[in-house]
C-alpha positions as CSV (number, residue, x, y, z in Angstrom):
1,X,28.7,126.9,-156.9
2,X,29.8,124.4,-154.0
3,X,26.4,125.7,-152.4
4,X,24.2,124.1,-155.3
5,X,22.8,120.3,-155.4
6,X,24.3,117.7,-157.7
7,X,22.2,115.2,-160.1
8,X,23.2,111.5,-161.1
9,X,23.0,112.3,-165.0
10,X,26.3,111.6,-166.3
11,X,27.9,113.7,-170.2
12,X,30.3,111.7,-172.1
13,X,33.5,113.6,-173.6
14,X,32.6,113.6,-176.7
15,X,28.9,114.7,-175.8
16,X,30.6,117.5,-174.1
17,X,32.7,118.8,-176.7
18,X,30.3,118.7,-179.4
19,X,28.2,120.6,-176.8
20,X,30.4,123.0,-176.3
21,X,31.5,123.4,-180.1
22,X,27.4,124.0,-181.0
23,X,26.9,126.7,-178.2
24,X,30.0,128.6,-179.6
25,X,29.3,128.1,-183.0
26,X,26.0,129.7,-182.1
27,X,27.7,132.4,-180.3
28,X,25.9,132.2,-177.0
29,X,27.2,133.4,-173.6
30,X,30.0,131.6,-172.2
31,X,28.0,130.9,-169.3
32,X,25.0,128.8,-170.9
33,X,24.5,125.4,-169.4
34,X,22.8,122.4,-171.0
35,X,19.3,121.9,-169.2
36,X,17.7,118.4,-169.5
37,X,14.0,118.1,-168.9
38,X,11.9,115.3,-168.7
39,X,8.2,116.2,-169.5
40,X,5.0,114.7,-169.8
41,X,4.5,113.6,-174.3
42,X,5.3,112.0,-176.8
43,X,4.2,108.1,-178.0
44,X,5.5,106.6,-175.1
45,X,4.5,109.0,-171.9
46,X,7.4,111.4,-171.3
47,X,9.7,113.0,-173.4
48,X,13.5,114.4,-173.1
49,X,14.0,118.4,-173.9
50,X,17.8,119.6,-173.8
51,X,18.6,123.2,-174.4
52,X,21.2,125.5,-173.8
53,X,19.5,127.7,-170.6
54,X,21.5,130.6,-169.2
55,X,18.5,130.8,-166.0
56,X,19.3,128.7,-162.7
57,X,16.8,128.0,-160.1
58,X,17.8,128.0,-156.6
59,X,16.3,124.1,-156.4
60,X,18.2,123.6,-159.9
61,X,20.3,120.4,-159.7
62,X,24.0,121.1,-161.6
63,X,27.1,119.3,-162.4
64,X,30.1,120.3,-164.4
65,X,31.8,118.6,-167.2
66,X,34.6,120.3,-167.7
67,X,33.5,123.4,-168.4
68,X,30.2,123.0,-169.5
69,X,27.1,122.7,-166.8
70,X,24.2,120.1,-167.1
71,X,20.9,121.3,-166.1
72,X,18.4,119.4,-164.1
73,X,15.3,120.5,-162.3
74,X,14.2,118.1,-159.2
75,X,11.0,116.5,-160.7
76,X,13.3,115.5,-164.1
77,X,15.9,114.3,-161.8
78,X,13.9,111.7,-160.3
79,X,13.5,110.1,-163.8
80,X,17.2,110.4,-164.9
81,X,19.1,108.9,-162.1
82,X,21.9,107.1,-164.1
83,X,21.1,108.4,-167.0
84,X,24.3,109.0,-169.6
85,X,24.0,111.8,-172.1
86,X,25.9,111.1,-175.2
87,X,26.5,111.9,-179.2
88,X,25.7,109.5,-181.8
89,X,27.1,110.4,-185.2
90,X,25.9,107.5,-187.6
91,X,24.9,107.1,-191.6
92,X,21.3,107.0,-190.0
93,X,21.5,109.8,-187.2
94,X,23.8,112.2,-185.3
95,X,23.2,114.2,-182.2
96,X,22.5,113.7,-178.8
97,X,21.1,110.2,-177.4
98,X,20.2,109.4,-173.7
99,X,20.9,105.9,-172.4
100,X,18.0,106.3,-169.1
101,X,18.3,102.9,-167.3
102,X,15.0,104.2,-165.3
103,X,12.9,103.8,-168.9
104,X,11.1,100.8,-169.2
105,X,10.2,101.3,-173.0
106,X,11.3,103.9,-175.5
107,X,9.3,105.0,-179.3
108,X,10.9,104.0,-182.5
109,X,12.3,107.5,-182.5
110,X,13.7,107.4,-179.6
111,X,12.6,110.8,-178.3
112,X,10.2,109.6,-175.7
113,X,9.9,106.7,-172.8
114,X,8.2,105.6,-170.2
């Protein structure tokens, strides 16, 4: 994959491995990637969608994390330059969060910004 574009989103360790442990627990392809979108909902105006994705694009931005490939298409890119993906595993929540530096307000959920 040297010939493919890279994306500024960045997947902590623990993110990635609790990744990783889901799609194999859900038995899917060793070759599924993590695909981030940003799209147009939710309270606040946008809202993140991450799903395992086996498709690539040829404009697809992808980075590695030790094993595990992190999706972005170029419109969504443009909104999560710096962004950090990572797992919260609380009394009050677990899963994924994002911590998007370009969002300038978020929901009380959490699941959208703008």
């Amino acid at each position: 994959m040297s010939d493919t574009l890279s994306h500024e989103v960045m997947l902590t360790d623990i993110a990635r491995d609790r990744v990783k442990a889901l799609f194999q627990a859900q038995g899917l392809a060793a070759d599924v990637r993590l695909r981030i979108e940003v799209k147009l909902g939710g309270c606040a105006g946008f809202q993140y969608d991450l799903f395992p994705d086996e498709e690539l694009a040829e404009t697809d931005l992808v980075r590695d994390f030790e094993g595990l490939e992190v999706v972005v298409d170029q419109k969504s890119a443009n909104y999560l330059v710096g962004a950090t993906i990572d797992f919260e595993d609380t009394i009050m929540k677990q899963g994924l969060t994002i911590d998007n530096p370009n969002a300038t307000g978020s929901c009380a959920c959490g699941s959208s910004f703008n």
